[in-house]
N, C-alpha and C positions, 0 to 999 in steps of 0.2 A: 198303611191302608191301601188297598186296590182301586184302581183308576175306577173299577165296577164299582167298588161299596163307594167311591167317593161322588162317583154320577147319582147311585140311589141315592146317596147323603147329598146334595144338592137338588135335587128334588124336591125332598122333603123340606129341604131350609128355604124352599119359593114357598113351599104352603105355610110357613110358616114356624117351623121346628126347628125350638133353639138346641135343643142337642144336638142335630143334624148340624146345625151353624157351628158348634164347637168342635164337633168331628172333623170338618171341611180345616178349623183355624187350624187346629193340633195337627193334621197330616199334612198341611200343606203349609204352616208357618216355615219351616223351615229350608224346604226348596224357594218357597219367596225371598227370606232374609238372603239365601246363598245368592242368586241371584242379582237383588238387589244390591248387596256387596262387592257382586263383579262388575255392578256398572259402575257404581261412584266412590264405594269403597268409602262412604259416610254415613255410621253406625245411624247416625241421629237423623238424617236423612230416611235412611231405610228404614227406621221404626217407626218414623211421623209417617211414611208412605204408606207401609203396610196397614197400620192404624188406620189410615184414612181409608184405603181402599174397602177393608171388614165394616168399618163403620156404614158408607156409604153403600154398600152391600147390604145390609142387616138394615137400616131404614129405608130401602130403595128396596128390599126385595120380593113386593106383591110386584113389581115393572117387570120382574126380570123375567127371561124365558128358559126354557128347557134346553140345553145345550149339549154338545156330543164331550168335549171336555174342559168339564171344569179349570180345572190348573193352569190348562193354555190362557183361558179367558181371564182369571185372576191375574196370572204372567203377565199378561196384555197390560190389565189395569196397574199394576205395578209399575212399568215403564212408561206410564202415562203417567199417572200423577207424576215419577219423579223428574218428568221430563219439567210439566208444567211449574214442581217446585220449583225448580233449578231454574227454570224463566225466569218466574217471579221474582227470583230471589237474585237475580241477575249474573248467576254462576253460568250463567249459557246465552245466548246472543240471538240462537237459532235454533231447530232440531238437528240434531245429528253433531251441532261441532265439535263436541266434545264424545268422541266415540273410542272410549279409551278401557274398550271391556276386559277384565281380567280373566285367565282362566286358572294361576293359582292365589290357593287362598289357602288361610287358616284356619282346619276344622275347630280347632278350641274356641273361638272366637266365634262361633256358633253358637258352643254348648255353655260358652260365658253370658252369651246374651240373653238365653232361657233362663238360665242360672236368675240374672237380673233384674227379669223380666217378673218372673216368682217371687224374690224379692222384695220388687218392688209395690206387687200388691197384697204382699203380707203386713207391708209397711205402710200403704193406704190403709189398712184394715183398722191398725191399731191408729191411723191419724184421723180417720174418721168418728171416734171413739172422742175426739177433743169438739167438736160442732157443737149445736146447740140441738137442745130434742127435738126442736121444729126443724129444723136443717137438716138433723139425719134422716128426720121422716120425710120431706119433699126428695132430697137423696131415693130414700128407698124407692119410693112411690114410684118418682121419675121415670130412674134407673133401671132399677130392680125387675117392679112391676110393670114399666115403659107403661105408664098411665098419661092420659095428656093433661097440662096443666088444667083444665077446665075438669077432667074428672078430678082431679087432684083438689080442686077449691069446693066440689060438692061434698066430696067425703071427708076436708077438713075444715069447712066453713072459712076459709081462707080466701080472699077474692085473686082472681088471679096476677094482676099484677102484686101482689104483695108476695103470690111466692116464684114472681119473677126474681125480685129481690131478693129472696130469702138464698132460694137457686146460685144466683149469682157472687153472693157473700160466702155461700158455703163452697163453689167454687173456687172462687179468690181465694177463699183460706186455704184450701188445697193446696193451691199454685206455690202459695207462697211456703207453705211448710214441707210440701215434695219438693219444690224446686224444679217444678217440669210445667210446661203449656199445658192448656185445657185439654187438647185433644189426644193429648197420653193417658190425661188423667180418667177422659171418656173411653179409652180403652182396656185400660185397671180397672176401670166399674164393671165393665162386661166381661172382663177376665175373671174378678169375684165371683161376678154374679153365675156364670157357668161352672167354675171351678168347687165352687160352695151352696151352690143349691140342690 
């Protein structure tokens, strides 16, 4: 995709268009992962960051503004989060001290990770399929639909703390039969959710 059609497809994904948001993931997922792999060279690192950065992107993005280019600004956010990971996570001390950027890498190890990645929410798909009816439908609602829990308690007579709970159980369940953190499993839903609508 062209830096052009990925500015107009940015655009469109401030006003609000999830196609436009899954053209920007698909053309730009992969110079993110490269990237992110030159700097820490930790697959599981670089998937929680890009994850995190699309997420906070796609729920942040009536804030955001019109920009000259996209990919830089994503770039940007990618080496941010994974700076602040690695803070957190106390693999870095400071910024910069670990400044150990690769410049070769292993294209298969790219195409293993998409490989993966497909996978892995075909395998959501079918685990989804184990919840309970009320769980896959606050799933959908949620997810899917990105309904707020408060629309979600009018159209299923549900009050909304109880589909806090329900939320939270059917996430647990997730966690524990993928074997992955929450916020992968938040990125398989919108993986689905674009891939299959």
């Amino acid at each position: 995709m062209s830096n052009t059609i990925i500015d107009l497809s940015w655009n469109d994904f401030i006003e609000g268009d999830k196609m436009a948001f899954e053209q920007i993931y698909r053309a730009l997922l992969p110079s993110l992962y490269e990237y992110g792999m030159r700097r820490v060279k930790d697959e599981d690192y670089v998937r929680d960051a890009i994850q995190e950065v699309f997420i906070k992107f796609w729920e942040n993005r009536s804030k955001l503004k019109v920009i000259s280019n996209p990919k830089h600004y994503l770039l940007v956010a990618l080496k941010n989060s994974l700076l602040n990971t690695q803070l957190r996570d106390g693999r870095l001390t400071s910024f910069g001290e670990n400044d150990d950027f690769q410049l070769t890498y292993d294209v298969e190890s790219s195409y293993i990770a998409a490989e993966e990645q497909r996978g892995n929410a075909l395998k959501l798909i079918q685990v989804l399929e184990q919840l309970t009816g009320k769980q896959k439908e606050v799933i959908f609602l949620r997810y899917f639909e990105e309904l707020s829990y408060e629309e979600i308690s009018v159209l299923t007579n549900i009050s909304v703390k109880s589909l806090y709970k329900l939320n939270n159980r059917a996430m647990a369940a997730l966690k524990d039969i993928m074997g992955m953190p929450k916020q992968s499993l938040l990125v398989l839903l919108y993986m689905i959710k674009f891939l299959y609508s």
